[in-house]
Chimera marker file (.cmm) of the C-alpha trace (Angstrom):
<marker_set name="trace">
<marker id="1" x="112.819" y="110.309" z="126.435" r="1" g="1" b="0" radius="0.5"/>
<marker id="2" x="112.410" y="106.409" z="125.315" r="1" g="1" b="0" radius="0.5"/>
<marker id="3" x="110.092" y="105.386" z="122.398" r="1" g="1" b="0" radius="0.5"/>
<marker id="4" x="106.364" y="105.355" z="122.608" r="1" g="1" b="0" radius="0.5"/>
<marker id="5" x="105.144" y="102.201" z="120.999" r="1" g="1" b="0" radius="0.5"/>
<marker id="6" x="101.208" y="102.474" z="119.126" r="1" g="1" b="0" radius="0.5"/>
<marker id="7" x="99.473" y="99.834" z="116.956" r="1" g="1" b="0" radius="0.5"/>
<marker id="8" x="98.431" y="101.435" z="113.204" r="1" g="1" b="0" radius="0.5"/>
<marker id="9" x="99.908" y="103.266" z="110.137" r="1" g="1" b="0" radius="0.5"/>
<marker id="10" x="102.762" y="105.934" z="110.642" r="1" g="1" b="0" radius="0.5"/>
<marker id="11" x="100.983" y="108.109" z="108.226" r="1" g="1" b="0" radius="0.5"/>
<marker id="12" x="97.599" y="108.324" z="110.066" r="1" g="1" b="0" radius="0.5"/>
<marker id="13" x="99.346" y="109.031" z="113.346" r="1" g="1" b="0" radius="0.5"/>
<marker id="14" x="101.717" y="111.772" z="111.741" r="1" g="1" b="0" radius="0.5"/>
<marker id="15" x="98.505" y="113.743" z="110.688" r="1" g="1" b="0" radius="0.5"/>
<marker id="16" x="96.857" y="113.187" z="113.528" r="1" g="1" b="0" radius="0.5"/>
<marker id="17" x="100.040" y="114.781" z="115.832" r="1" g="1" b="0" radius="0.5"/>
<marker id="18" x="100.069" y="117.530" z="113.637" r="1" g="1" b="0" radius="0.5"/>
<marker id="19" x="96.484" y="118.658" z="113.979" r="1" g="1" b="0" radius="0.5"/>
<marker id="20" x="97.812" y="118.858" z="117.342" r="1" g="1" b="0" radius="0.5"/>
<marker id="21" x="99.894" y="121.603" z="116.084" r="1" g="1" b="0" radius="0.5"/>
<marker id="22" x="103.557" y="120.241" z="116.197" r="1" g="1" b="0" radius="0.5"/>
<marker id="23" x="106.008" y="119.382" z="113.652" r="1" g="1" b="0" radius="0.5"/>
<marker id="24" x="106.191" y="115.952" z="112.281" r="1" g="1" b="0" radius="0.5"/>
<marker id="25" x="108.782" y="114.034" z="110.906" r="1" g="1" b="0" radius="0.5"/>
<marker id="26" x="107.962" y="110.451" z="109.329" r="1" g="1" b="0" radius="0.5"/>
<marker id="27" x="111.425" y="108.993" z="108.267" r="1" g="1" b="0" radius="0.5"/>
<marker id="28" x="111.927" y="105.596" z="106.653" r="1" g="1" b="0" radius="0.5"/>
<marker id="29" x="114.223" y="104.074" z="104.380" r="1" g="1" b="0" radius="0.5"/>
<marker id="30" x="114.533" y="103.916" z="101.101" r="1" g="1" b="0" radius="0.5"/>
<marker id="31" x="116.510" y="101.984" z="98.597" r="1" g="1" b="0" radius="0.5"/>
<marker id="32" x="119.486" y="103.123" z="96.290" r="1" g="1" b="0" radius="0.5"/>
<marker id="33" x="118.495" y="101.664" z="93.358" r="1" g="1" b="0" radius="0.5"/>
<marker id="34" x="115.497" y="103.420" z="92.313" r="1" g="1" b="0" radius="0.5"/>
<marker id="35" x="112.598" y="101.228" z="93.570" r="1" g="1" b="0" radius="0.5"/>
<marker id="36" x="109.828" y="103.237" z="95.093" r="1" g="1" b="0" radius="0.5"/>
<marker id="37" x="106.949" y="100.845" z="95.292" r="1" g="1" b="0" radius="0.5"/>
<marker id="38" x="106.428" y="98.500" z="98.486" r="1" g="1" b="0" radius="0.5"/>
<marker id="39" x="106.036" y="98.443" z="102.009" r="1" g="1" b="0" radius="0.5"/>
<marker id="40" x="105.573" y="101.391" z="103.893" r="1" g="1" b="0" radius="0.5"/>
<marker id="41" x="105.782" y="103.532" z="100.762" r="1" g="1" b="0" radius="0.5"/>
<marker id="42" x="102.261" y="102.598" z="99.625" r="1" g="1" b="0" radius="0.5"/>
<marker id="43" x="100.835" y="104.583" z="102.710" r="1" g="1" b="0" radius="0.5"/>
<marker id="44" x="102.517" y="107.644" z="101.717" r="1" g="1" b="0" radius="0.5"/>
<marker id="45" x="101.894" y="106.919" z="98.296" r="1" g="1" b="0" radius="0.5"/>
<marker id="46" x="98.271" y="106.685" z="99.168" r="1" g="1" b="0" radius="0.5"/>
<marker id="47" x="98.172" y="109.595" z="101.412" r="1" g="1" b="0" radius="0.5"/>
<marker id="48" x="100.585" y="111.567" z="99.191" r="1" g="1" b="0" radius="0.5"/>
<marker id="49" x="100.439" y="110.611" z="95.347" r="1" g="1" b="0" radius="0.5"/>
<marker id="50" x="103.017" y="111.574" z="93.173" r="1" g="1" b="0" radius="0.5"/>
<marker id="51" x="103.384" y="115.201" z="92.210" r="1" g="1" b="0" radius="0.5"/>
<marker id="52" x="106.376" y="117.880" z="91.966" r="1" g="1" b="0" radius="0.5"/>
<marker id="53" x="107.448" y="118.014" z="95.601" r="1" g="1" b="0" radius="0.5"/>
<marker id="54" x="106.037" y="114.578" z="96.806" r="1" g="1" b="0" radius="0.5"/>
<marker id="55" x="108.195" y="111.670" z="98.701" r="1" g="1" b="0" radius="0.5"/>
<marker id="56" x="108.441" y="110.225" z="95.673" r="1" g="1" b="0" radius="0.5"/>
<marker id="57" x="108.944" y="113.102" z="93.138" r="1" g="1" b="0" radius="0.5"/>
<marker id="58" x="111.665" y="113.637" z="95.108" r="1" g="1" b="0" radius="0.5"/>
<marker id="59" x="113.164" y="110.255" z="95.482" r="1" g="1" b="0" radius="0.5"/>
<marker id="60" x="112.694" y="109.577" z="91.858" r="1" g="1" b="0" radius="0.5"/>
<marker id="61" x="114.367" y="113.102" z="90.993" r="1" g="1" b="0" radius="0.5"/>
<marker id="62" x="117.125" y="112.632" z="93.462" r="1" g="1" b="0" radius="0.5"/>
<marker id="63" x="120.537" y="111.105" z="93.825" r="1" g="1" b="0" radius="0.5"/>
<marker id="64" x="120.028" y="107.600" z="95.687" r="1" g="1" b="0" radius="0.5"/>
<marker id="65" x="123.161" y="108.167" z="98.070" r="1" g="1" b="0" radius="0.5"/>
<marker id="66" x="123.442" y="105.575" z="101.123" r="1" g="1" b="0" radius="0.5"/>
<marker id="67" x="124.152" y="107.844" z="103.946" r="1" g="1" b="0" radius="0.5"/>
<marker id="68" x="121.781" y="110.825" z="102.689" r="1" g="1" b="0" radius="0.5"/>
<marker id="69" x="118.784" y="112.084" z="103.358" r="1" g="1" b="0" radius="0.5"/>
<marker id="70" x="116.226" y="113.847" z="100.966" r="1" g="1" b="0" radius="0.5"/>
<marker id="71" x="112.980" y="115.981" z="103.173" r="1" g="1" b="0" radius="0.5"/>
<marker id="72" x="109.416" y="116.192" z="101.469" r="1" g="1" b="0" radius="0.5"/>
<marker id="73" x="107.175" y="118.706" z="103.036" r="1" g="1" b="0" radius="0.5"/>
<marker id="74" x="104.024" y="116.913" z="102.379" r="1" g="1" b="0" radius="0.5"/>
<marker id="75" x="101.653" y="119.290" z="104.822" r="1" g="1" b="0" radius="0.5"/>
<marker id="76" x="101.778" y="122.882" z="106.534" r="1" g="1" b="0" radius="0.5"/>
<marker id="77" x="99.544" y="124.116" z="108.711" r="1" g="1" b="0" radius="0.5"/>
<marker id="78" x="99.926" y="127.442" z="111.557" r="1" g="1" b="0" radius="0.5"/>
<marker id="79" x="104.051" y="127.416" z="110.735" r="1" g="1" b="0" radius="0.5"/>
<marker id="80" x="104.178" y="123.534" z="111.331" r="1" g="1" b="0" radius="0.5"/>
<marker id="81" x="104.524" y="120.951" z="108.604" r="1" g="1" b="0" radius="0.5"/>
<marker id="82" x="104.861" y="117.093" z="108.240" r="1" g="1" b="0" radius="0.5"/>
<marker id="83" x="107.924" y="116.208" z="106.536" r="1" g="1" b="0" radius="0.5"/>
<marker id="84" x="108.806" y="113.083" z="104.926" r="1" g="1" b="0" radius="0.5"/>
<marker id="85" x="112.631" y="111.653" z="105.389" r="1" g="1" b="0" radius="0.5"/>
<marker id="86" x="113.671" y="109.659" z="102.880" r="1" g="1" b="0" radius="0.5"/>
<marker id="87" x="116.798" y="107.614" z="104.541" r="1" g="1" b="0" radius="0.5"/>
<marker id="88" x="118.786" y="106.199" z="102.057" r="1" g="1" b="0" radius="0.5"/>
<marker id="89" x="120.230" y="103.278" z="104.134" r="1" g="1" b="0" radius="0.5"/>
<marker id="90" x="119.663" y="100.000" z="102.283" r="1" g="1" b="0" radius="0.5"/>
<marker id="91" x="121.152" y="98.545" z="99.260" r="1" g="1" b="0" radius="0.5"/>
<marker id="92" x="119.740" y="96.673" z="96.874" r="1" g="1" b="0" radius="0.5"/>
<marker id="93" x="115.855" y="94.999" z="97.180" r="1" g="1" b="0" radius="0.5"/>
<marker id="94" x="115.108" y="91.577" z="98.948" r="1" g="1" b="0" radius="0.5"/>
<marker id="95" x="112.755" y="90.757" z="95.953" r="1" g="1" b="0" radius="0.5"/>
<marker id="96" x="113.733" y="87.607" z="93.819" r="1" g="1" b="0" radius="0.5"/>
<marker id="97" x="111.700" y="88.553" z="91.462" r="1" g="1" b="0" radius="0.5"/>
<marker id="98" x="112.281" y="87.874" z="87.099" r="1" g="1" b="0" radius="0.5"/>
<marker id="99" x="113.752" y="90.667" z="86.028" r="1" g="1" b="0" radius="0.5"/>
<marker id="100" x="114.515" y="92.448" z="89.410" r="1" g="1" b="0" radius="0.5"/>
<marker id="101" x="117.444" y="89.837" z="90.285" r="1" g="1" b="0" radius="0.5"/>
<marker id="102" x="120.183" y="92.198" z="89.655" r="1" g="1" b="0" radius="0.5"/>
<marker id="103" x="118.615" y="94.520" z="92.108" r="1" g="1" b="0" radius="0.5"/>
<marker id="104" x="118.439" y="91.265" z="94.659" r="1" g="1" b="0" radius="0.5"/>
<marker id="105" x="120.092" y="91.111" z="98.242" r="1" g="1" b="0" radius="0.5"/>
<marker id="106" x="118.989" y="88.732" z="101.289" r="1" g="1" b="0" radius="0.5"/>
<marker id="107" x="120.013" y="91.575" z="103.392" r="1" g="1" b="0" radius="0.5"/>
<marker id="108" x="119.471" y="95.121" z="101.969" r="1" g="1" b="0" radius="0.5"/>
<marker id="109" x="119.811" y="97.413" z="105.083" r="1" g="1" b="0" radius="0.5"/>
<marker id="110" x="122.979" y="99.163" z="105.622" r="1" g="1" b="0" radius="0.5"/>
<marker id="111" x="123.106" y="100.569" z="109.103" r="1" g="1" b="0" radius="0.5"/>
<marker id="112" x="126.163" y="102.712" z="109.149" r="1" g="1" b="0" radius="0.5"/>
<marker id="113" x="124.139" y="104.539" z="106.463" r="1" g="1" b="0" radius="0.5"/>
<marker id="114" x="121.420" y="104.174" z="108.439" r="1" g="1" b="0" radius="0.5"/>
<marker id="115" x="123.254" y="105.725" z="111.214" r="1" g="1" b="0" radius="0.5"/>
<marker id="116" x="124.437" y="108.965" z="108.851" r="1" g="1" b="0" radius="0.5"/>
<marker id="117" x="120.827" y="109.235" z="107.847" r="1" g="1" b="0" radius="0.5"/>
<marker id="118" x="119.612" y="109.337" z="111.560" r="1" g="1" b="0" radius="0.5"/>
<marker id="119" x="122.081" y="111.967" z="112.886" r="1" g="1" b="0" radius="0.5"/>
<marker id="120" x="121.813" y="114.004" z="109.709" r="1" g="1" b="0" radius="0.5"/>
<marker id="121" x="117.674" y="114.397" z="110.779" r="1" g="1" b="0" radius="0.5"/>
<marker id="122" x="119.307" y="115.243" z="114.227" r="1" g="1" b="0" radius="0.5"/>
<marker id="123" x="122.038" y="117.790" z="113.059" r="1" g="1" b="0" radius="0.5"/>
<marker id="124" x="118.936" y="119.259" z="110.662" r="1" g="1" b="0" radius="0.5"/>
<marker id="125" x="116.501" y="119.608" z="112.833" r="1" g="1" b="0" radius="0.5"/>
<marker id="126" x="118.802" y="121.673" z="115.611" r="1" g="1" b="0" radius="0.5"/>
<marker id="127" x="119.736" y="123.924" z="111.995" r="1" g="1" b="0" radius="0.5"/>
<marker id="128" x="116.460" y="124.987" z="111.784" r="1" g="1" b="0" radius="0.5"/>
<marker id="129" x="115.806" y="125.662" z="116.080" r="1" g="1" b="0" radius="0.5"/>
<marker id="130" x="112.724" y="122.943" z="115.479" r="1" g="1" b="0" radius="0.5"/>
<marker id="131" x="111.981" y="119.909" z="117.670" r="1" g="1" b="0" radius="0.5"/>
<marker id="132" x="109.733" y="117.754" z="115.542" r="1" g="1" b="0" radius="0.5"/>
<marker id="133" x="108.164" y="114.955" z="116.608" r="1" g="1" b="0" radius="0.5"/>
<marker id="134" x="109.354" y="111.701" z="115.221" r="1" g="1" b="0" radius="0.5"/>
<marker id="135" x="106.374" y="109.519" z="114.111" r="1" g="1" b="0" radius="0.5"/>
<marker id="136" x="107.666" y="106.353" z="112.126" r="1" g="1" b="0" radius="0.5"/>
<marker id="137" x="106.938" y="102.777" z="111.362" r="1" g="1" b="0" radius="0.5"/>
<marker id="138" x="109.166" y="99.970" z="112.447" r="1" g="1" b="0" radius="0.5"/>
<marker id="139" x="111.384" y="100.722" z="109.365" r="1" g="1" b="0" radius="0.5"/>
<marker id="140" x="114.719" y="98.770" z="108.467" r="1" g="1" b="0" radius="0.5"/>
<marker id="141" x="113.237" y="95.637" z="110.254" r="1" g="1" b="0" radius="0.5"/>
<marker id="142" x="111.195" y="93.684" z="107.152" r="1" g="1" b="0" radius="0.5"/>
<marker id="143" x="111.825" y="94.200" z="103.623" r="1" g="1" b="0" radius="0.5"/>
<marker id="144" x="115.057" y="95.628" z="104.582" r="1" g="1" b="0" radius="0.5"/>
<marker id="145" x="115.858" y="92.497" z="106.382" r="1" g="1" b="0" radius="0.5"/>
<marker id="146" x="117.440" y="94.826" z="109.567" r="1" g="1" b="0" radius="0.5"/>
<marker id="147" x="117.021" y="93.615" z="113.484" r="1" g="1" b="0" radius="0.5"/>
<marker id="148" x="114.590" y="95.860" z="115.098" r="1" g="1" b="0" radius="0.5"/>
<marker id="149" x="116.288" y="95.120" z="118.622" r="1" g="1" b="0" radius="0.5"/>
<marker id="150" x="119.416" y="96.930" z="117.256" r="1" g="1" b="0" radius="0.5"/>
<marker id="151" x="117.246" y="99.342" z="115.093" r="1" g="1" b="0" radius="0.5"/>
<marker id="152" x="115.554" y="100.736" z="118.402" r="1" g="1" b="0" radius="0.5"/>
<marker id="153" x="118.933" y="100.685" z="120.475" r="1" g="1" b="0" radius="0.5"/>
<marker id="154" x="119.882" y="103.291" z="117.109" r="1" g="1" b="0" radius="0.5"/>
<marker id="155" x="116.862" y="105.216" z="118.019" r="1" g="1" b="0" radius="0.5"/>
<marker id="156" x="117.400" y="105.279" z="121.694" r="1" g="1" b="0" radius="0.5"/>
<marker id="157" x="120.860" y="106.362" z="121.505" r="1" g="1" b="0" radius="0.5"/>
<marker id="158" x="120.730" y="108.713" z="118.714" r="1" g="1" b="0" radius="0.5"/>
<marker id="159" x="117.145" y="110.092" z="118.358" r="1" g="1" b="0" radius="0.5"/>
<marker id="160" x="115.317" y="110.078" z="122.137" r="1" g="1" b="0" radius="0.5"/>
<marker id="161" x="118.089" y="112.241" z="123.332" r="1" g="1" b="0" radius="0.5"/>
<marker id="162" x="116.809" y="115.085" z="121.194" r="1" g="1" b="0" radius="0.5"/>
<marker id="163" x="113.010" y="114.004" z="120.000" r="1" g="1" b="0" radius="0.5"/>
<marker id="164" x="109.917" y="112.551" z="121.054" r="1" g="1" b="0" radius="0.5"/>
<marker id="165" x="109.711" y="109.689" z="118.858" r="1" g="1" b="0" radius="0.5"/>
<marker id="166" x="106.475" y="107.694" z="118.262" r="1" g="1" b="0" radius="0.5"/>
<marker id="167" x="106.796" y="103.979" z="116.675" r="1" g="1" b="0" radius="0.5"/>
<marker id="168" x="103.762" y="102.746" z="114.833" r="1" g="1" b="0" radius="0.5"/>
<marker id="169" x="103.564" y="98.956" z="114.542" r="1" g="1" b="0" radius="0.5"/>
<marker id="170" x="101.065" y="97.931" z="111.486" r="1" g="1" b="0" radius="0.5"/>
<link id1="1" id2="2" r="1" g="1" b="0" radius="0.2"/>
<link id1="2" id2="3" r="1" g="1" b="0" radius="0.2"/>
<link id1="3" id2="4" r="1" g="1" b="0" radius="0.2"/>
<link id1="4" id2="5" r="1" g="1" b="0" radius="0.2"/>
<link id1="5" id2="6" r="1" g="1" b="0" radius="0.2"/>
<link id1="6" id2="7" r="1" g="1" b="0" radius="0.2"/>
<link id1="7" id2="8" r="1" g="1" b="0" radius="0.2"/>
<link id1="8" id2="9" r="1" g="1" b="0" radius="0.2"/>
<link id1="9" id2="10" r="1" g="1" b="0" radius="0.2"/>
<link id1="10" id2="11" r="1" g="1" b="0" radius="0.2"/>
<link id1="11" id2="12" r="1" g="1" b="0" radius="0.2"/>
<link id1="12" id2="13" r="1" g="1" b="0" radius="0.2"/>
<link id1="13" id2="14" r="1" g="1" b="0" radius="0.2"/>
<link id1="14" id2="15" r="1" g="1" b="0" radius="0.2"/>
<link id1="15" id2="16" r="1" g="1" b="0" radius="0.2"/>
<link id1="16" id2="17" r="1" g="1" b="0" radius="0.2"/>
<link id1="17" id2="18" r="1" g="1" b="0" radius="0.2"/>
<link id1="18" id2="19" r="1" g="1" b="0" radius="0.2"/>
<link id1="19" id2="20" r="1" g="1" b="0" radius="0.2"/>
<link id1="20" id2="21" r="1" g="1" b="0" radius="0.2"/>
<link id1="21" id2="22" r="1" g="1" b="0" radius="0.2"/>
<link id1="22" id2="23" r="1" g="1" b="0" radius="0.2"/>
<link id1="23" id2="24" r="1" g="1" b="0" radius="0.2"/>
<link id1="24" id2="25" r="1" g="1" b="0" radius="0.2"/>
<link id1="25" id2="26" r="1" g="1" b="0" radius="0.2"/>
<link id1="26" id2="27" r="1" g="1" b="0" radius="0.2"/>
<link id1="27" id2="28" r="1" g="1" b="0" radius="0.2"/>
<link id1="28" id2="29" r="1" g="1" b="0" radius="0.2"/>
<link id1="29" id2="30" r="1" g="1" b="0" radius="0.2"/>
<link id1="30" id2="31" r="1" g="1" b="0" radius="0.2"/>
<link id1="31" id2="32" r="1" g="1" b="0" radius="0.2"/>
<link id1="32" id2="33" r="1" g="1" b="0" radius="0.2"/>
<link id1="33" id2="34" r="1" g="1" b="0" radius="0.2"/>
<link id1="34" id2="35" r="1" g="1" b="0" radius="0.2"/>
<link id1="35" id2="36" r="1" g="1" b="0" radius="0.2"/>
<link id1="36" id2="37" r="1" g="1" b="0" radius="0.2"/>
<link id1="37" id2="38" r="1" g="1" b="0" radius="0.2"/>
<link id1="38" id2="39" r="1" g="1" b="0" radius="0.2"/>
<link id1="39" id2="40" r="1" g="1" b="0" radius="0.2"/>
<link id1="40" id2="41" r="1" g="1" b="0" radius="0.2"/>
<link id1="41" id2="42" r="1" g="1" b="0" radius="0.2"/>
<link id1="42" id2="43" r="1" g="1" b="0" radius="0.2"/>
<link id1="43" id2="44" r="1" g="1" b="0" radius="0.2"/>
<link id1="44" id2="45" r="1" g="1" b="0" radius="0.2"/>
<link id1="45" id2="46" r="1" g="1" b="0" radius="0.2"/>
<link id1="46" id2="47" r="1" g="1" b="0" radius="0.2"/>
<link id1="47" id2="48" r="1" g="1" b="0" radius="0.2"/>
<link id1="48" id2="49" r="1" g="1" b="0" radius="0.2"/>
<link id1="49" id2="50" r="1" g="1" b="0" radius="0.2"/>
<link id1="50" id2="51" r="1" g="1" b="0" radius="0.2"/>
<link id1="51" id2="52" r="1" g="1" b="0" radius="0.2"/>
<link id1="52" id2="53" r="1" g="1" b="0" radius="0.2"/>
<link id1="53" id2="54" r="1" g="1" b="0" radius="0.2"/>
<link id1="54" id2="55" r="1" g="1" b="0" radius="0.2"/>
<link id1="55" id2="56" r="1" g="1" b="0" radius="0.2"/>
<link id1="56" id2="57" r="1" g="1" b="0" radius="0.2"/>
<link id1="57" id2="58" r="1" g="1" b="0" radius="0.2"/>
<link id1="58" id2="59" r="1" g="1" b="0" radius="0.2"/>
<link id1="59" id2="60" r="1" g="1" b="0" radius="0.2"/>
<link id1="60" id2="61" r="1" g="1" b="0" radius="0.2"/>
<link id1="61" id2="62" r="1" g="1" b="0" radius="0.2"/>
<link id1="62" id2="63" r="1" g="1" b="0" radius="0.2"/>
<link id1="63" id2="64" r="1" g="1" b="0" radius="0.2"/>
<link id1="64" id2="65" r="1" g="1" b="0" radius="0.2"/>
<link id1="65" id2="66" r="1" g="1" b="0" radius="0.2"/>
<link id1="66" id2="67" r="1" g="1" b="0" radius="0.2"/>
<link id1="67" id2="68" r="1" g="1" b="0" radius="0.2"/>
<link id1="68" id2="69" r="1" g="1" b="0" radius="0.2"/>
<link id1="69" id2="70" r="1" g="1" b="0" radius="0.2"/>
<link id1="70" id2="71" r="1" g="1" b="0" radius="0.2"/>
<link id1="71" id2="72" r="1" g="1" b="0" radius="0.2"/>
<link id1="72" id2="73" r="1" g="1" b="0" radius="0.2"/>
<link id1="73" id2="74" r="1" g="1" b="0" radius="0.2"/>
<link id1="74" id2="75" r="1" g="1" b="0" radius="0.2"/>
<link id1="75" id2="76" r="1" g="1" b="0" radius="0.2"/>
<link id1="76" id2="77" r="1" g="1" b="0" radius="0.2"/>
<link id1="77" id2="78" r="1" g="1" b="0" radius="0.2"/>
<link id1="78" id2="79" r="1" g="1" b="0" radius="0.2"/>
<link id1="79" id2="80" r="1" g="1" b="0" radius="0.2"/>
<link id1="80" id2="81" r="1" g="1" b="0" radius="0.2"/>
<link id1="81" id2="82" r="1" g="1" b="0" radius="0.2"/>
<link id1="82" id2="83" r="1" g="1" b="0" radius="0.2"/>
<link id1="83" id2="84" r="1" g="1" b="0" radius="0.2"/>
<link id1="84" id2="85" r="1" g="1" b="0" radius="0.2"/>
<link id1="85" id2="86" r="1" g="1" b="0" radius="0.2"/>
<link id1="86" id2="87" r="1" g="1" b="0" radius="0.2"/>
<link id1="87" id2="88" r="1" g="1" b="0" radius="0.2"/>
<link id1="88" id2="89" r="1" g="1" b="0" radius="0.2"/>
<link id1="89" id2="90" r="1" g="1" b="0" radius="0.2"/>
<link id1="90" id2="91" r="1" g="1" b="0" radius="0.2"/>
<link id1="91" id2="92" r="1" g="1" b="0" radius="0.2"/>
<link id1="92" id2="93" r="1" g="1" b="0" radius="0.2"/>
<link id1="93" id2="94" r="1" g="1" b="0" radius="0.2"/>
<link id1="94" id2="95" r="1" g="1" b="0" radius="0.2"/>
<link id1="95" id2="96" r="1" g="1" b="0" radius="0.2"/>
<link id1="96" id2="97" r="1" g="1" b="0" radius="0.2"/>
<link id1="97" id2="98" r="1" g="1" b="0" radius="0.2"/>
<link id1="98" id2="99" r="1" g="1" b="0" radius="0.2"/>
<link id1="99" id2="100" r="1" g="1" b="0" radius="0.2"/>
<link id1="100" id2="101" r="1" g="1" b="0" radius="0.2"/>
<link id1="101" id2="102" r="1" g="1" b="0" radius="0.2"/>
<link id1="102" id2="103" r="1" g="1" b="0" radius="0.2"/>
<link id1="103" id2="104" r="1" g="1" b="0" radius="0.2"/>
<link id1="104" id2="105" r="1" g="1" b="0" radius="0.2"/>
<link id1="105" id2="106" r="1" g="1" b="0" radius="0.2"/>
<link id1="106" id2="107" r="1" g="1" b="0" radius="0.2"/>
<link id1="107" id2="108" r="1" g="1" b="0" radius="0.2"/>
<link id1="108" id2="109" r="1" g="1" b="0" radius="0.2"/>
<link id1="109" id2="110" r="1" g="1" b="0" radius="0.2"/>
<link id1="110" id2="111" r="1" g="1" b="0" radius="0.2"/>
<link id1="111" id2="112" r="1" g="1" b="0" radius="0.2"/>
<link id1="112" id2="113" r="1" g="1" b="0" radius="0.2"/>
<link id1="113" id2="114" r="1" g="1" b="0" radius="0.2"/>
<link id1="114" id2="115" r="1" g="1" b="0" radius="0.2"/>
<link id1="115" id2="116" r="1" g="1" b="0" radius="0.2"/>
<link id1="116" id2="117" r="1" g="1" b="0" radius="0.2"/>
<link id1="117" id2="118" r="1" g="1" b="0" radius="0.2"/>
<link id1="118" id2="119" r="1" g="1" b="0" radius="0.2"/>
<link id1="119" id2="120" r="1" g="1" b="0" radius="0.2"/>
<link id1="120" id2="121" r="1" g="1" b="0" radius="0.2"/>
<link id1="121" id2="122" r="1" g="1" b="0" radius="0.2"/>
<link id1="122" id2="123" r="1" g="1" b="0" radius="0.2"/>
<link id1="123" id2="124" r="1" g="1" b="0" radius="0.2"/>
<link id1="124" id2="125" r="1" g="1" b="0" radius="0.2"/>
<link id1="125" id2="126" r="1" g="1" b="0" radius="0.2"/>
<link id1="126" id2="127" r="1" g="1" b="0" radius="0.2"/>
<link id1="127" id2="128" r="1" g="1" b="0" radius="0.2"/>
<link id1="128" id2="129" r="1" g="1" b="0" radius="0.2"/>
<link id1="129" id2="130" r="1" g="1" b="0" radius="0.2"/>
<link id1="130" id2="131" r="1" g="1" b="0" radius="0.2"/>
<link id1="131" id2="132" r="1" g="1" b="0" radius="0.2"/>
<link id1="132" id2="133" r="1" g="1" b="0" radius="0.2"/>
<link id1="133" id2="134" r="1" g="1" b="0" radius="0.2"/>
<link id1="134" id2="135" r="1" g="1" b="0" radius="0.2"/>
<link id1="135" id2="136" r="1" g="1" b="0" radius="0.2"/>
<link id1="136" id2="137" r="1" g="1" b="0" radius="0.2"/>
<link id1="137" id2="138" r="1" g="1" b="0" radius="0.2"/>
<link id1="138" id2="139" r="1" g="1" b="0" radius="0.2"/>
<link id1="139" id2="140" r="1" g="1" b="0" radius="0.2"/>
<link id1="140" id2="141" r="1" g="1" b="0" radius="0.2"/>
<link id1="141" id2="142" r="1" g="1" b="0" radius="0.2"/>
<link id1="142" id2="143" r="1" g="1" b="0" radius="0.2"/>
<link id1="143" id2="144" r="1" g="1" b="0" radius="0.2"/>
<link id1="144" id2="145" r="1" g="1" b="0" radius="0.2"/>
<link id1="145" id2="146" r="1" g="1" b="0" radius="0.2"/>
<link id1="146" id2="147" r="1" g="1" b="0" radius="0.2"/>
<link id1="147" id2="148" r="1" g="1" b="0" radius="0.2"/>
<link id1="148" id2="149" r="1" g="1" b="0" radius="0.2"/>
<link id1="149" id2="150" r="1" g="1" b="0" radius="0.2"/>
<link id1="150" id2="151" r="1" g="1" b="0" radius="0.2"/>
<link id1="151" id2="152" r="1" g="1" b="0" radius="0.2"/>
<link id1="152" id2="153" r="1" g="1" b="0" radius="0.2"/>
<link id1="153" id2="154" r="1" g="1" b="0" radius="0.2"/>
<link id1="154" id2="155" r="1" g="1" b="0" radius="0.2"/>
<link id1="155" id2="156" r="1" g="1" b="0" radius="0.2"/>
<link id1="156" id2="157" r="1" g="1" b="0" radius="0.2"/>
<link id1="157" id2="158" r="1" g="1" b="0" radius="0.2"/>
<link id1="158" id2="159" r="1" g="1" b="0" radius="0.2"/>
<link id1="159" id2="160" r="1" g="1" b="0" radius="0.2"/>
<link id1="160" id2="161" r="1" g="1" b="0" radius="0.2"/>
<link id1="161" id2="162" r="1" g="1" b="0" radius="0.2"/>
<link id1="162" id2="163" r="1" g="1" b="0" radius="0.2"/>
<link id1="163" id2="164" r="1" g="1" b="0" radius="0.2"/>
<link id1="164" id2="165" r="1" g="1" b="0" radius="0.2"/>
<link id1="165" id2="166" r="1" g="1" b="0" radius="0.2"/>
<link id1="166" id2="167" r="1" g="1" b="0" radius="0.2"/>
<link id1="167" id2="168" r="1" g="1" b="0" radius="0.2"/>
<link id1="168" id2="169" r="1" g="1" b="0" radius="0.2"/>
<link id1="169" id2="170" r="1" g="1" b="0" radius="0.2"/>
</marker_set>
C-alpha cells in the first residue's frame, strides 16, 4: 500500500472513515515536556475537549516518555472506535516565547523516538488482530521542525506494509 494524500483536517476525515465502519487511528506527536496546546492539537481539542479519558486527559495524566505511545479512544461505534496516538517523539517546543525559553529547541523532533512510536502502533495493532486505518496530518514536519520527505519514507517503510494510511494536508 503507499500513502493516500487528501487536502483538510485529520480529525474530520477520521470521523468520516469511521462512519464507514472501520477502525481509525489518528497518531501525531506530542511533546515531552508537558505542552498540550498548538498545532494539530487544537482540532482534537476542538473535536474532543478535555475530560477523563480524552487525548489530553491522558497526555496531561501520563508519563511524557520519547519513544512511547499513550491510545485515547475518543469514539466507538458497531465494535469500531477512533483512537487517538499520542507519539511522544519530540523534545522540547520550537516556541521562543518569555517564559517558555527553557522549554525552547530549533529542532524538537526526535525520529528514532519517532520510529519506536511508529512500530509500537504496528506491534499494537497486530496484539489486538485489528487493521485500523491510519488517518493523520502531516505531523513531525512544522512545529516539530522534522523533514516530511524522510517522515513519509518512515511511513512507507514502517506503516504501508501493514495499514492503509491516509495523510491529510491542512
Amino acid at each position: 500500500m503507499s500513502i493516500i494524500y487528501t487536502k483538510g483536517c485529520a480529525v474530520k476525515k477520521a470521523i468520516e472513515v469511521f462512519k464507514e465502519k472501520n477502525d481509525v487511528w489518528i497518531p501525531h506527536i506530542v511533546n515531552d515536556c508537558g505542552f498540550f496546546n498548538s498545532g494539530f492539537v487544537k482540532a482534537i481539542k476542538l473535536q474532543w475537549p478535555y475530560k477523563t479519558g480524552s487525548p489530553e486527559y491522558i497526555y496531561r495524566n501520563s508519563p511524557k516518555v520519547l519513544g512511547e505511545n499513550t491510545y485515547s479512544k475518543v469514539e466507538e461505534n458497531n465494535n469500531h472506535d477512533i483512537i487517538v496516538v499520542n507519539m511522544c517523539a519530540q523534545t522540547g517546543i520550537s516556541t521562543k516565547s518569555v517564559g517558555l525559553k527553557q522549554f525552547h529547541n530549533d529542532k524538537p523532533i526526535r525520529y528514532c523516538s519517532l520510529m519506536l512510536c511508529m512500530d509500537h502502533m504496528v506491534n499494537y495493532a497486530k496484539a489486538l488482530k485489528i487493521k485500523p486505518i491510519i488517518v493523520a496530518p502531516k505531523f513531525g514536519s512544522l512545529r516539530a521542525g522534522g523533514n516530511w520527505d524522510f517522515i513519509e519514507e518512515l511511513i512507507e517503510e514502517i506503516w504501508c506494509p501493514s495499514f492503509e494510511v491516509i495523510v491529510c494536508e491542512y
